[in-house]
Residue, then its C-alpha position, 0 to 999 in steps of 0.5 A: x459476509x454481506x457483498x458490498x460493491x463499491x468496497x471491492x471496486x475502491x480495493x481493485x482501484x487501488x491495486x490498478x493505481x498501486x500498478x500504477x504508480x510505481x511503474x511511473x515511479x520506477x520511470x522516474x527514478x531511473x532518471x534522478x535516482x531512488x530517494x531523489x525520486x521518492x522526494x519528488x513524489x511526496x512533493x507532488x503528492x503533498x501539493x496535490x492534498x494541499x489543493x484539495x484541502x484548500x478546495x474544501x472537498x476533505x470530510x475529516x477534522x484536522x483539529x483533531x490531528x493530536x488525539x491520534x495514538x502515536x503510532x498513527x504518524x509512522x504511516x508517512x515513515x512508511x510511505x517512503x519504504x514502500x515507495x522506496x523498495x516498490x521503485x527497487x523491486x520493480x526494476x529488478x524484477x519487473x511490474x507483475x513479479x514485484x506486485x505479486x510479492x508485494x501482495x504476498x508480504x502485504x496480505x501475511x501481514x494483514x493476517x497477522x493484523x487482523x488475527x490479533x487486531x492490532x493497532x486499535x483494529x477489530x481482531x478478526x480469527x484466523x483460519x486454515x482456510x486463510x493459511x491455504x490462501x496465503x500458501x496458493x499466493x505464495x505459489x502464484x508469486x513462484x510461478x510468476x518468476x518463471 
């Protein structure tokens, strides 16, 4: 596998921004409560594309937005869950705890994605060496609760 930079540099702004946001999010809801904050957040976050799609700086097609397969539209579904159970989990079990398990869940399921390439996806095998991957995360999880 070839290294390509700006890639991993996009993936660790990403995990910083996840970091992030639901520690501000958490904030938030500790003051108006969970799904009142859940609302602000998409509130803001739609205005915010609304004014970047007004500037002209997205690169894609609206016009296009019904040739997308049905299952396309459940990511803003599942925004609200995550966002959801990420402001829940943080609370309880503070920032790094609650993103390591997130990472832990996250990357199970990514594995099973790509394995049988889902969702239109290239499928990409599954290994021993990606069992040994998820297993020592799950250990780095258990550790962080101590």
């Amino acid at each position: 596998m070839k290294f390509a930079f700006l890639p991993f540099l996009s993936a660790a702004i990403a995990g910083v921004s996840m970091a992030l946001q639901g520690s501000f999010n958490t904030a938030l809801s500790k003051v108006i409560g969970l799904m009142e904050a859940n609302f602000v957040v998409h509130v803001i976050g739609t205005a915010a594309l609304f004014v970047i799609l007004c500037l002209g700086l997205g690169q894609g097609n609206l016009a296009g937005l019904g040739d997308a397969p049905w299952f396309a539209y459940l990511g803003g579904i599942l925004s609200i869950v995550i966002i959801y159970t990420v402001m829940a989990s943080i609370s309880k079990l503070g920032v790094a705890v609650a993103t390591t398990v997130i990472i832990v869940g996250q990357v199970s399921a990514a594995l099973i994605i790509d394995h049988f390439g889902l969702f239109g996806l290239r499928a990409i095998p599954f290994t021993w060496w990606k069992l040994l991957g998820i297993v020592l995360l799950a250990a780095g999880a258990k550790l962080m609760l101590n």
